[in-house]
VOBA-1610 file (N, C-alpha, C; in pm, whole numbers, padded with zeros to 5 digits, always signed):
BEGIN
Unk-00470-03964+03483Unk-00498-03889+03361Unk-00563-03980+03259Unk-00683-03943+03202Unk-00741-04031+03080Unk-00678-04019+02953Unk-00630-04164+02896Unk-00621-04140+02804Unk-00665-04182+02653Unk-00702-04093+02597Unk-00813-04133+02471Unk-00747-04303+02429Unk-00850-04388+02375Unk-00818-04503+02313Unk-00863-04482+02189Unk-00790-04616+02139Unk-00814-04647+01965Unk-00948-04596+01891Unk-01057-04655+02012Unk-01216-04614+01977Unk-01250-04497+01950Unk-01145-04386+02041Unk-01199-04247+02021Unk-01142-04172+01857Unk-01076-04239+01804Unk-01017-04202+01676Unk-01119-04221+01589Unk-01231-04129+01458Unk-01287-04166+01370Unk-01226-04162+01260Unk-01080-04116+01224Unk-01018-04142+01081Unk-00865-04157+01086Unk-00820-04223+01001Unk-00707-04280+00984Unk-00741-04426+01021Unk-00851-04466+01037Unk-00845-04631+01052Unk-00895-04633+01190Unk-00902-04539+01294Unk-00911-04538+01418Unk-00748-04588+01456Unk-00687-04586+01409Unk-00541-04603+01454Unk-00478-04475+01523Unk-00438-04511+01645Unk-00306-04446+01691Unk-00195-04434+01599Unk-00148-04265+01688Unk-00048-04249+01593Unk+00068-04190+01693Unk+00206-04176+01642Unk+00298-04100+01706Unk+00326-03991+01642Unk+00425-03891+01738Unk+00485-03778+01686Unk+00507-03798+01587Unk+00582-03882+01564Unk+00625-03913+01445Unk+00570-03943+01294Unk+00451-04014+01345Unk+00325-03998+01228Unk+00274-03897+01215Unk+00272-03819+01286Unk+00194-03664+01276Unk+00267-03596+01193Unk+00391-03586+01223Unk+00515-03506+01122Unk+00486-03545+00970Unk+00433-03671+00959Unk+00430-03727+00814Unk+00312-03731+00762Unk+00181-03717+00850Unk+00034-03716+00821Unk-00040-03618+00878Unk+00015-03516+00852Unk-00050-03380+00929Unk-00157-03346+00865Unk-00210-03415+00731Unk-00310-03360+00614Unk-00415-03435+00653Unk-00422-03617+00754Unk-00487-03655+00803Unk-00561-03597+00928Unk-00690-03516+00883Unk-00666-03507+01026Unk-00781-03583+01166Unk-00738-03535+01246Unk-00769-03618+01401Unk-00897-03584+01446Unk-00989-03655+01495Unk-01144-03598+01528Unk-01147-03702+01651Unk-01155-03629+01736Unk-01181-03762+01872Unk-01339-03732+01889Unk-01380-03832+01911Unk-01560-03816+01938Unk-01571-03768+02067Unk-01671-03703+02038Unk-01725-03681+02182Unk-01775-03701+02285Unk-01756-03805+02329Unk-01805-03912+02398Unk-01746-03930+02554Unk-01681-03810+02551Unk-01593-03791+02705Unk-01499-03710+02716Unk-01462-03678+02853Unk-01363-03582+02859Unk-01225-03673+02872Unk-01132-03571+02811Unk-01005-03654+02801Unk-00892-03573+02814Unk-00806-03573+02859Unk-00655-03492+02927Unk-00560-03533+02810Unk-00483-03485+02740Unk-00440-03471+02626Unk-00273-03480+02699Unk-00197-03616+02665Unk-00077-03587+02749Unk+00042-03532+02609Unk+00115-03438+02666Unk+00210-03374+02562Unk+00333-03359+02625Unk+00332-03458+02704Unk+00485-03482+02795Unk+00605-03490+02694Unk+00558-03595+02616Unk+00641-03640+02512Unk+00735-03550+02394Unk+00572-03375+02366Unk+00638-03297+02320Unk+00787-03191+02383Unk+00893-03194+02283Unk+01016-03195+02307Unk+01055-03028+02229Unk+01168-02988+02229Unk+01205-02870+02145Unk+01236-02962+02032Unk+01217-03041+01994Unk+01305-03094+01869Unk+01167-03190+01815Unk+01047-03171+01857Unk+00920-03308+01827Unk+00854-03229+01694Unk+00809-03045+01704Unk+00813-02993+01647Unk+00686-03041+01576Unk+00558-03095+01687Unk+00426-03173+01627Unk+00332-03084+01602Unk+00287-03117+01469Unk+00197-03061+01388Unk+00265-03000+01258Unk+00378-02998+01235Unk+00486-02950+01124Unk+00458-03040+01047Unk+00419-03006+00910Unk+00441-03111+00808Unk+00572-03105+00783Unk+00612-03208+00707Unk+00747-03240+00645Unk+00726-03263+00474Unk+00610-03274+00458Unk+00581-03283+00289Unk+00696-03206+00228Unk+00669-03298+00084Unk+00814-03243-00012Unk+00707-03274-00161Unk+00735-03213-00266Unk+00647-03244-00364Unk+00812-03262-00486Unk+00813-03333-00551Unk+00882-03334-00649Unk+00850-03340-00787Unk+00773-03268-00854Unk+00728-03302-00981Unk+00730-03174-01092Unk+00832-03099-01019Unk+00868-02983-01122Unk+00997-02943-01128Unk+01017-02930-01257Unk+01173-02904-01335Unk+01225-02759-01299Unk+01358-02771-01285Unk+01416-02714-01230Unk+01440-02650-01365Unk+01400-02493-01341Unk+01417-02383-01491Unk+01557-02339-01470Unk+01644-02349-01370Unk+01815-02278-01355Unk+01828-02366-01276Unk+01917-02336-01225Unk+02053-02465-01152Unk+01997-02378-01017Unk+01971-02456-00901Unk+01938-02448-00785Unk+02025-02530-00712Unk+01975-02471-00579Unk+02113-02500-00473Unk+02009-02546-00357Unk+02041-02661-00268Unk+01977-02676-00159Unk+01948-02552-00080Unk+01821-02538+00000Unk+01845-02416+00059Unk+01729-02280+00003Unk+01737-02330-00124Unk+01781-02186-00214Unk+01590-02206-00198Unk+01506-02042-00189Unk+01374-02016-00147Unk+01355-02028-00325Unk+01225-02080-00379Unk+01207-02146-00472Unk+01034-02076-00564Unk+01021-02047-00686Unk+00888-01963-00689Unk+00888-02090-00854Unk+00737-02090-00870Unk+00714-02116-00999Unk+00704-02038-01104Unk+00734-02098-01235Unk+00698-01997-01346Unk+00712-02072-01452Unk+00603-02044-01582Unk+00583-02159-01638Unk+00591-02296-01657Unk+00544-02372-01468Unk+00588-02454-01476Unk+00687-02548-01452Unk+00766-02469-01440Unk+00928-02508-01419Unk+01014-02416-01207Unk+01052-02443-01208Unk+01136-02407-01110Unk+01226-02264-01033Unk+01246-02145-01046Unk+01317-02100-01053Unk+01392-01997-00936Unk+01438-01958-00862Unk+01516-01871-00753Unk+01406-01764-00708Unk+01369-01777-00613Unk+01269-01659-00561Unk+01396-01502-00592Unk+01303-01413-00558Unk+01427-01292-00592Unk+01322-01123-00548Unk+01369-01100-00408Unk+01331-00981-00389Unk+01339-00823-00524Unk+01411-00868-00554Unk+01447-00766-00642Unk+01381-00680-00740Unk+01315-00788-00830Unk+01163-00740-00864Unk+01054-00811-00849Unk+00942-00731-00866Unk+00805-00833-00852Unk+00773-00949-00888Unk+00808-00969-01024Unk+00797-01115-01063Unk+00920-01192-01024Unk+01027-01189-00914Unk+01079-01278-00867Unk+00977-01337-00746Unk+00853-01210-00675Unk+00833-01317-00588Unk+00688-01356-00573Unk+00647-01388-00721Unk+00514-01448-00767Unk+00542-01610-00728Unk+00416-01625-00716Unk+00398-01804-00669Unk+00558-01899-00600Unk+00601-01806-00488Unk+00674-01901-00425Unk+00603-02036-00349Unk+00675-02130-00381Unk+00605-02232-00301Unk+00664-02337-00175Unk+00828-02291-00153Unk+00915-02340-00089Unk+01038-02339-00085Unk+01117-02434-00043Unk+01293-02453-00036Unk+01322-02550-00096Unk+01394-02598-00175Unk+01458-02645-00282Unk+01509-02772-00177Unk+01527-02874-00176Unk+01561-02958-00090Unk+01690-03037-00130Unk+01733-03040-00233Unk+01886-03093-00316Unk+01904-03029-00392Unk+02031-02988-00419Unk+02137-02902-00558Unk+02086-02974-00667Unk+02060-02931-00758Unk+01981-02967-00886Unk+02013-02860-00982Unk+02051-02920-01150Unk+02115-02853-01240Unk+01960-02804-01288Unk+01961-02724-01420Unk+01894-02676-01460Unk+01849-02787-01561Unk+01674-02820-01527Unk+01601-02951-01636Unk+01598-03050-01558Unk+01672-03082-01415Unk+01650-03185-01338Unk+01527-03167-01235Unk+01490-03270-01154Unk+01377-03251-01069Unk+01415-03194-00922Unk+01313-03112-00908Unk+01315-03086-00805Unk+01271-03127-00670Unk+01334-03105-00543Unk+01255-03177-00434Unk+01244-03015-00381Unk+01108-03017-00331Unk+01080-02889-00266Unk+01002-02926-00134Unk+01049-02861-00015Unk+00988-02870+00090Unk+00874-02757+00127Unk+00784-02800+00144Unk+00687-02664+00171Unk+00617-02650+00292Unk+00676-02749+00378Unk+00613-02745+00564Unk+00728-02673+00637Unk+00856-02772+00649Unk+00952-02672+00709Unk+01120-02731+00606Unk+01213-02644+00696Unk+01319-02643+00624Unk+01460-02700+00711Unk+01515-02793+00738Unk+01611-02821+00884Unk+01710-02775+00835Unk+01751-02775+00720Unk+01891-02757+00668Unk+01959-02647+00653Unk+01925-02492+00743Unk+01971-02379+00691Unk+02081-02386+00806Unk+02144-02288+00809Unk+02271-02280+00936Unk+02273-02118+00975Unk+02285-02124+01100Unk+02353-02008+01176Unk+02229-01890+01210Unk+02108-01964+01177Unk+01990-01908+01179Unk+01970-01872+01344Unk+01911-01763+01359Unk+01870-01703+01522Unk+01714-01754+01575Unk+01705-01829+01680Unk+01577-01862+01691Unk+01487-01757+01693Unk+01324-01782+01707Unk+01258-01643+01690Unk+01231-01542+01595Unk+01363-01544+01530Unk+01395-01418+01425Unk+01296-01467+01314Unk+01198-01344+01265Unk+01173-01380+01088Unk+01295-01358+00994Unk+01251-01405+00908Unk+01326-01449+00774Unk+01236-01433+00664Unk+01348-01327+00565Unk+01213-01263+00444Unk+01344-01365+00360Unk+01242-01388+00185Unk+01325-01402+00106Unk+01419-01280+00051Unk+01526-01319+00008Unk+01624-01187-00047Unk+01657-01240-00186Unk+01760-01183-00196Unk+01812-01225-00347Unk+01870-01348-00430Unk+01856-01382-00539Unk+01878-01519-00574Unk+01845-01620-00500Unk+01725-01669-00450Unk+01705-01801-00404Unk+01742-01769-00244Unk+01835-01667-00173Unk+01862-01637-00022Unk+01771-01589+00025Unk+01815-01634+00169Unk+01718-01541+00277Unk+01761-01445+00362Unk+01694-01398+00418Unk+01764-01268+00501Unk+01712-01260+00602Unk+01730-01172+00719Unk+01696-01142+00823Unk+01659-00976+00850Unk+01698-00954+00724Unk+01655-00809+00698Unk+01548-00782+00656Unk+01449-00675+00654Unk+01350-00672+00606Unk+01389-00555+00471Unk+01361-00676+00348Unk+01393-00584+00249Unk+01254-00472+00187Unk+01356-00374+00121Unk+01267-00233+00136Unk+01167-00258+00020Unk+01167-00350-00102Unk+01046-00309-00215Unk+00965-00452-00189Unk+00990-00584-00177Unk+00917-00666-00176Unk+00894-00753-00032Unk+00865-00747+00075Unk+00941-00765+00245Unk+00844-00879+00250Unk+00897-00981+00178Unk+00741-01109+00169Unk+00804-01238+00320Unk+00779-01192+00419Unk+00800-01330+00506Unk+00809-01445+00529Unk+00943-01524+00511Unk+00914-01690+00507Unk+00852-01858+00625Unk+00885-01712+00777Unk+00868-01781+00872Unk+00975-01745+00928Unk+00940-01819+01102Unk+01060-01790+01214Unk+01137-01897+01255Unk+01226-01889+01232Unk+01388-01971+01255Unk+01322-02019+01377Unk+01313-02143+01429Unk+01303-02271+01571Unk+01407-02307+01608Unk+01499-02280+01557Unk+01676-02307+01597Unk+01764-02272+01488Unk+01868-02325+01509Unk+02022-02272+01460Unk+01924-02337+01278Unk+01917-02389+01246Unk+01908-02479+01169Unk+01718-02494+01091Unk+01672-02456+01141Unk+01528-02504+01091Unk+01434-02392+01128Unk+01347-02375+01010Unk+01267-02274+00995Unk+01079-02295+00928Unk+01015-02288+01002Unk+00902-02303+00971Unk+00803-02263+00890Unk+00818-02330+00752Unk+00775-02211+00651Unk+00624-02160+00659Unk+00603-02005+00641Unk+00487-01971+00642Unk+00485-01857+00574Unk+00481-01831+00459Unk+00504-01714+00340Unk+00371-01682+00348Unk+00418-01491+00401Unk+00331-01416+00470Unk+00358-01286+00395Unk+00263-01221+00321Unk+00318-01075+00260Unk+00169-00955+00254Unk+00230-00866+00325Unk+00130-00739+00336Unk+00028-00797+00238Unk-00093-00803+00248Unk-00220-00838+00169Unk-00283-00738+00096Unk-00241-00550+00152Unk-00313-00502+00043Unk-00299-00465-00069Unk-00397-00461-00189Unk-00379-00472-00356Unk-00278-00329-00356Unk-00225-00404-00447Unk-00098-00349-00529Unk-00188-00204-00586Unk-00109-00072-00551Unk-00203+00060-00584Unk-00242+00138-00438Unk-00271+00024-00345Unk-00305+00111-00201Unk-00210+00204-00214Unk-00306+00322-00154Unk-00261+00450-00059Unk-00301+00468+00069Unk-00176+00487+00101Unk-00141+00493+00260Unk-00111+00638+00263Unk-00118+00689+00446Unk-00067+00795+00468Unk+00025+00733+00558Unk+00125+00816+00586Unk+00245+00763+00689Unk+00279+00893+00794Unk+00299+00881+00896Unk+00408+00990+00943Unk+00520+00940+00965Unk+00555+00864+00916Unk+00758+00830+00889Unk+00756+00954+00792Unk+00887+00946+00780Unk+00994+01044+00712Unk+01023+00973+00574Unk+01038+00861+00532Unk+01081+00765+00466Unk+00923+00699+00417Unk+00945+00618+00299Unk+00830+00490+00265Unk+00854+00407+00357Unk+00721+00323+00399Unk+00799+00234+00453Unk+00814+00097+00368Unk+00842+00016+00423Unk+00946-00126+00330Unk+00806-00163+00250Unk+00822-00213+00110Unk+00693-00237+00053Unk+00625-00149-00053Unk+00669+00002-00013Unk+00614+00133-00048Unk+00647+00229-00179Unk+00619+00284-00207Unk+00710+00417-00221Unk+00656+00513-00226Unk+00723+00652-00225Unk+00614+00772-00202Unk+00564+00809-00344Unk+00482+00859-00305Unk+00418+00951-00423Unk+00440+01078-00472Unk+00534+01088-00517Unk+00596+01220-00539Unk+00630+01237-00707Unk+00510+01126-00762Unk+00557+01167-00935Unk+00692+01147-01034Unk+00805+01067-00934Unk+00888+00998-01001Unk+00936+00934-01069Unk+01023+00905-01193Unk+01002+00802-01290Unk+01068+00672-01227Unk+01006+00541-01221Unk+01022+00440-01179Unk+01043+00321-01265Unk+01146+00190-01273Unk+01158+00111-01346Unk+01006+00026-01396Unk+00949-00012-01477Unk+00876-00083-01528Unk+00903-00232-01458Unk+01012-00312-01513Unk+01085-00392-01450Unk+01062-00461-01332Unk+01147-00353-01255Unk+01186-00377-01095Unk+00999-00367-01027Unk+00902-00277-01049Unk+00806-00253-01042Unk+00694-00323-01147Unk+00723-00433-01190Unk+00632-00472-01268Unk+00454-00505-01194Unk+00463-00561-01072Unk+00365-00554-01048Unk+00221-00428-01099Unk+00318-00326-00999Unk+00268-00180-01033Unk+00252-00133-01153Unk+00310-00190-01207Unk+00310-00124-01367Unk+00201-00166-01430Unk+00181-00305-01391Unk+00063-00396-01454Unk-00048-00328-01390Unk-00062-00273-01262Unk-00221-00209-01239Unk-00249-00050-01284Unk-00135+00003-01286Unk-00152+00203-01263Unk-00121+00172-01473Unk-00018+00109-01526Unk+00035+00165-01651Unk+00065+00304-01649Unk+00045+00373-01761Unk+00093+00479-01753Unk+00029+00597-01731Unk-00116+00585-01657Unk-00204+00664-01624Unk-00137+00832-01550Unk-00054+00768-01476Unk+00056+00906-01451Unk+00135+00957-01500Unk+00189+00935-01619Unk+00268+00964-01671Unk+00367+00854-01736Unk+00465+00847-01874Unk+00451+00748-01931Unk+00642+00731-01927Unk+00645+00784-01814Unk+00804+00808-01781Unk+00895+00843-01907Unk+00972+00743-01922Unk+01119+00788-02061Unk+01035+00687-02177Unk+00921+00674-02189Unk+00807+00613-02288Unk+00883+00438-02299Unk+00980+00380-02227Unk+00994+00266-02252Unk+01024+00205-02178Unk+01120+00207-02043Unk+01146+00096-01961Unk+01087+00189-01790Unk+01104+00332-01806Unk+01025+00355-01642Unk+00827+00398-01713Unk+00817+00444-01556Unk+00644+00480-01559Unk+00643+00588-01442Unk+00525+00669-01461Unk+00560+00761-01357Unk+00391+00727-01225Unk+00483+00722-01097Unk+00411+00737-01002Unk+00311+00858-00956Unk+00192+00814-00913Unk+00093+00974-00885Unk+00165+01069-00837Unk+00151+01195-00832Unk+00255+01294-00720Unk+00095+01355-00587Unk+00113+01358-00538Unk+00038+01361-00429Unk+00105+01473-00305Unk+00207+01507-00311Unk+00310+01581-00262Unk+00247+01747-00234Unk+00207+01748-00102Unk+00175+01877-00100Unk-00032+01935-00122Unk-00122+01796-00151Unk-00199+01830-00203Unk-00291+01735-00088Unk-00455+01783-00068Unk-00534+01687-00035Unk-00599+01600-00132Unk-00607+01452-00072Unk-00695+01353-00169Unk-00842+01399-00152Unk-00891+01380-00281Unk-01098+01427-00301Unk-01091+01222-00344Unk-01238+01226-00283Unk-01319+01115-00339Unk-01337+01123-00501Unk-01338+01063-00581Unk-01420+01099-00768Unk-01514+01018-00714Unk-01557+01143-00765Unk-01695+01178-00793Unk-01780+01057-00851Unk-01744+01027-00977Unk-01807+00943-01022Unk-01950+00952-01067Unk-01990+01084-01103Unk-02132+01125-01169Unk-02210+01130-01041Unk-02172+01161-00889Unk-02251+01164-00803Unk-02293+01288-00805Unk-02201+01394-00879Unk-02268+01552-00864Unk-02200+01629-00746Unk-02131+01599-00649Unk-02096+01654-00512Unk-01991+01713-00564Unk-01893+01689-00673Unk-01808+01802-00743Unk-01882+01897-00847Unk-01898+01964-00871Unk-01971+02042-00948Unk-01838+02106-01081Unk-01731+02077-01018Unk-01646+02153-01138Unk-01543+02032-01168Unk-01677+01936-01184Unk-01528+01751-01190Unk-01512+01777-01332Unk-01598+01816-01418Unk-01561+01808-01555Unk-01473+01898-01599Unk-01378+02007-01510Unk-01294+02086-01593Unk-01124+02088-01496Unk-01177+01920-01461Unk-01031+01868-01384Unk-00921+01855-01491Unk-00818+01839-01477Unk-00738+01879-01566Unk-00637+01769-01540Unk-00512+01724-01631Unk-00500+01625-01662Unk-00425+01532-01577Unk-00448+01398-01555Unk-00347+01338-01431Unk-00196+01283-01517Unk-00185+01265-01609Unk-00099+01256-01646Unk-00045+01201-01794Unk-00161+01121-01816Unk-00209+01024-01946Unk-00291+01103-02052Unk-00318+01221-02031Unk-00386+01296-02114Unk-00556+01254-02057Unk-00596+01237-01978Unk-00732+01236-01910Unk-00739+01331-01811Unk-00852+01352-01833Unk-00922+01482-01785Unk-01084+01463-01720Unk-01139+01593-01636Unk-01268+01543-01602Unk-01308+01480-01471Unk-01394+01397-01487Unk-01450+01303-01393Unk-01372+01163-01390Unk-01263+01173-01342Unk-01156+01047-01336Unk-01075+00999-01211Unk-01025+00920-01161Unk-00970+00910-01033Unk-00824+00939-01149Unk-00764+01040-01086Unk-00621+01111-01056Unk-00630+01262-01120Unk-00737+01278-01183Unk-00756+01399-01230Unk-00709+01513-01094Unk-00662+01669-01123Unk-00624+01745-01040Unk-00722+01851-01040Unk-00769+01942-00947Unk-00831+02095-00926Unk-00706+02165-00859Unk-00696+02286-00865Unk-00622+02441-00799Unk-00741+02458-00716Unk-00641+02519-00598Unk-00775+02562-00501Unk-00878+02660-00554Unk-00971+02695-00518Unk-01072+02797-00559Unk-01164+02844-00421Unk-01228+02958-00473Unk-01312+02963-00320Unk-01508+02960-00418Unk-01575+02920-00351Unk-01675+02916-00402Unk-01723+03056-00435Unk-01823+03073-00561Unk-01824+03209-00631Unk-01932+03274-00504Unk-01920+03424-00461Unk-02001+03512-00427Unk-02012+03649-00435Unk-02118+03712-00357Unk-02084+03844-00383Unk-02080+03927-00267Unk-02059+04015-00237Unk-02010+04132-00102Unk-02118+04259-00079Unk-02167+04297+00036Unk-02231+04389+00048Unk-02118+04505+00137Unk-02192+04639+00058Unk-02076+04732+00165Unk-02181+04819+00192Unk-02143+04915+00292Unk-02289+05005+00356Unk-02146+05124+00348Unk-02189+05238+00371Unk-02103+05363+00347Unk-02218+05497+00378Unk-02157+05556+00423Unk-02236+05692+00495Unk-02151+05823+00430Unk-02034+05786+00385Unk-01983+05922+00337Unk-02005+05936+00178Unk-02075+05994+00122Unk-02139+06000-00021Unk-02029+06061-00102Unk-01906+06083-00095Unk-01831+06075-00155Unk-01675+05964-00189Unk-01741+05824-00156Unk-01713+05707-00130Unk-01760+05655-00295Unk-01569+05641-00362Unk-01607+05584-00521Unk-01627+05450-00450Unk-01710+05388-00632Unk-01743+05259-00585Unk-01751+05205-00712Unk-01746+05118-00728Unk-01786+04991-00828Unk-01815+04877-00806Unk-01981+04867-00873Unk-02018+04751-00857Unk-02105+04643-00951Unk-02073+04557-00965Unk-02122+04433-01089Unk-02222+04397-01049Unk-02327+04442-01132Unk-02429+04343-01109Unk-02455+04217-01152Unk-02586+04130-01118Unk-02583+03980-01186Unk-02604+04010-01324Unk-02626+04115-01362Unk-02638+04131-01545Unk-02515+04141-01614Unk-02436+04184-01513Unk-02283+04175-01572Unk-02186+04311-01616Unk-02320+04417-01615Unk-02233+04569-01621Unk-02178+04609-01530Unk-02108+04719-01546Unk-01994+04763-01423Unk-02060+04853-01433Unk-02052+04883-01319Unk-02123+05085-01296Unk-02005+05108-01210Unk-01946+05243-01244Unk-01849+05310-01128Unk-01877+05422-01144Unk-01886+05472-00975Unk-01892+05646-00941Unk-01905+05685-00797Unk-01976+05769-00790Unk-01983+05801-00616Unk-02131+05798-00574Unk-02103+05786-00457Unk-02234+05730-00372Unk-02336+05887-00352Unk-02262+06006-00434Unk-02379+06105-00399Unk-02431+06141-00528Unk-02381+06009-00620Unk-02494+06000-00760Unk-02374+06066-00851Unk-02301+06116-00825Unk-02183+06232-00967Unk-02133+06067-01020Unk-02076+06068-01167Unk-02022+05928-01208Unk-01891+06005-01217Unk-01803+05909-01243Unk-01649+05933-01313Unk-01586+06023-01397Unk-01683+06073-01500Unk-01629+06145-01610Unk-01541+06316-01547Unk-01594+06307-01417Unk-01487+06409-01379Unk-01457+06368-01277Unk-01350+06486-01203Unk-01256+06485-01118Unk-01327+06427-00953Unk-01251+06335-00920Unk-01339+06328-00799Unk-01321+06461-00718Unk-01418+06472-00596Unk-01438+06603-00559Unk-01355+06614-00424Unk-01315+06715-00427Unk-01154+06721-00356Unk-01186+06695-00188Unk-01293+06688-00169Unk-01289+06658-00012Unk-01366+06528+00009Unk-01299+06423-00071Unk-01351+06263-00094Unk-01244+06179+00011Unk-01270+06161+00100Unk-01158+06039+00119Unk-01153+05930+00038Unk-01013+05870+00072Unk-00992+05762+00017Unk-01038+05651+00106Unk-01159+05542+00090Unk-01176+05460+00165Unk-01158+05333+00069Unk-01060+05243+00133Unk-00977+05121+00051Unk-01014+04964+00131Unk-01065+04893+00068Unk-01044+04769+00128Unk-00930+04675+00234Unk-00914+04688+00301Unk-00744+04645+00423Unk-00762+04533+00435Unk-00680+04479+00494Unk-00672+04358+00560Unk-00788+04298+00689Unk-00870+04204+00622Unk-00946+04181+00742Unk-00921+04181+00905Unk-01012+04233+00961Unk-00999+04271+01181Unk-01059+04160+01206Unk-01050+04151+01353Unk-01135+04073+01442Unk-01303+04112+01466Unk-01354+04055+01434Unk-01521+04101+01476Unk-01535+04114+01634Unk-01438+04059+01730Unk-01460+04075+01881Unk-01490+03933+01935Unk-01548+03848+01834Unk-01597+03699+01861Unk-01521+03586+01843Unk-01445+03623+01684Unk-01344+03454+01652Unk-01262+03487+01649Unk-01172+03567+01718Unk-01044+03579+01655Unk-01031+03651+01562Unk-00866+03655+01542Unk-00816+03759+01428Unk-00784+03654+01313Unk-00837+03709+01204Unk-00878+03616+01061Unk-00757+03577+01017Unk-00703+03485+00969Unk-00537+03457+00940Unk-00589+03451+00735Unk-00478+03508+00712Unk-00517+03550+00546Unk-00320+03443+00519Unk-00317+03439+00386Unk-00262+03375+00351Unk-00267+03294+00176Unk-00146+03260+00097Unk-00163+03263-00052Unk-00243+03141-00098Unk-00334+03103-00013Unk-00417+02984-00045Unk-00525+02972+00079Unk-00634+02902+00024Unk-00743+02907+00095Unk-00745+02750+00132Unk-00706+02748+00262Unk-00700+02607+00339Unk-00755+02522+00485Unk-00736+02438+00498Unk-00831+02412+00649Unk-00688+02338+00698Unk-00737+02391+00856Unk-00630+02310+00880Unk-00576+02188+00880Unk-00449+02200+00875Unk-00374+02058+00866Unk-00258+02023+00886Unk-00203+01893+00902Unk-00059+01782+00918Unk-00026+01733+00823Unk+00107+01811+00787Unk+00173+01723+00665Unk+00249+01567+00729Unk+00154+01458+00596Unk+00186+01353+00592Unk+00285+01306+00462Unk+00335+01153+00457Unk+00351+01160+00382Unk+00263+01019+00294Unk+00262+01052+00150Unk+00122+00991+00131Unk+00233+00899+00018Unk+00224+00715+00027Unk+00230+00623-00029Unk+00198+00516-00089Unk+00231+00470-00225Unk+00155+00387-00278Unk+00229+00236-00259Unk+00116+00116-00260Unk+00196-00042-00249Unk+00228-00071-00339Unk+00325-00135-00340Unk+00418-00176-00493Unk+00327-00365-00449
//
């Protein structure tokens, strides 16, 4: 088996290195020239060598609360403080695991490659952050941000991983439920708070909840999404949309329409001349009377049938017409959710 020499190294000095330097200089990295083929021996790699893992630790930020070894770690002004599923701004700019118990104002050691020191951990398994500075194995339901997968009882490979799309996506689902991350759209009043993210992009465009600590989510429940328009013209009745919730109206993304059917008019043919009728013209008068010229002002004439508009038949070609209290195309109820 060939194995690369000193020569084939162009940085770090051309120096060889061990597992062990790799663990500590993983930011260096390795360029063998090309100058031959070479068999790469990894005999050496072990369940416990764990090469290519940094071990970096950065210590140069103050601890904003009293932290605990262990404990999953986010910045904020600067200072230090407990990651925290709970609300959004617990899990802005996490950057690692806290590496020693440290009071609140002392320095921190933070590990941000991997973590050896946790216990009772399941290999394989992910691990989201949870509450106060913990981790979990659960996938929690409003913020489900991934820290990496447990390599043993003890050590976990950090890699903080969280759904990527902007805060506001709409999703359709066929679960029954939001799923973790989510919530439905059903026009609910929601904490400000716990939802701050969200709050910071929608505000109170839907509604302005109890006007101080919730906000209300789109309701979408029961309705199809339209494109806005956006002055393209393909809505023709965008300007008498009506309000999404904020008092806007019009040509707006959340604005609402009621179904409608596009305006027309009806032709009828009739052979029995004593067939009343009324009909509007485009000028806008009503004319009513009978088809053998007599108008209204008297009695209709006693051997008139009654011929009445019914319920639409089959023409013989499509089927029998399905009528119903709304004019719709077909469809699958989903359920439709927004990303927190």
């Amino acid at each position: 088996m060939a194995v690369p020499s000193a020569s084939d190294f162009n940085k770090w000095s051309g120096t060889k290195f061990s597992n062990t330097d790799w663990d500590q200089n993983v930011d260096k990295t390795v360029e063998i020239l090309a100058n031959g083929n070479y068999d790469l021996n990894v005999a050496q790699v072990t369940a416990t060598s764990y090469v290519g893992i940094p071990s970096d630790q950065f210590s140069t930020i103050t601890a904003g609360e009293n932290l605990t070894a262990g404990d999953i770690v986010r910045i904020s002004g600067g200072q230090a403080y407990k990651a925290d599923n709970s609300t959004s701004g617990g899990i802005t700019a996490v950057v690692g695991v806290c590496n020693t118990t440290v009071s609140s104002g002392g320095t921190v050691k933070i590990d941000y490659g991997f973590y050896n020191s946790f216990s009772s951990l399941t290999a394989g398994t992910p691990y989201y952050i949870g509450t106060s500075g913990a981790i979990t194995s659960t996938k929690p339901s409003l913020y489900p941000i991934e820290i990496g997968r447990a390599v043993s009882a003890t050590r976990i490979n950090l890699n903080f991983r969280e759904d990527d799309k902007p805060t506001g996506t709409i999703i359709s689902t066929a679960l029954t439920s939001s799923p973790k991350g989510y919530l439905e759209c059903d026009g609910s009043a929601v904490s400000r708070t716990t939802h701050a993210r969200l709050f910071g992009e929608l505000g109170v465009i839907y509604g302005n909840g109890d006007g101080s600590t919730t906000f209300n989510l789109p309701d979408y429940r029961g309705r199809f999404l339209r494109g806005f328009d956006n002055t393209a013209g393909t809505d023709p009745d965008a300007a008498s949309r009506t309000d999404r919730g904020d008092g806007t109206t019009g040509d707006s993304v959340g604005t609402k329409q009621l179904d409608a059917m596009q305006g027309h008019h009806h032709t009828q043919v009739h052979t029995n001349a004593n067939f009343q009728f009324t009909n509007t013209p485009d000028a806008g008068a009503v004319n009513t009377g009978f088809l053998d010229g007599s108008n209204t002002a008297g009695s209709r004439p006693s051997s008139s049938p009654h011929h009445l508009a019914t319920d639409p038949y089959t023409d013989g070609s499509n089927g029998t017409p399905r009528t119903s209290s709304e004019t719709r195309p077909t469809n699958i109820n989903v359920m439709y959710c927004i990303k927190l």
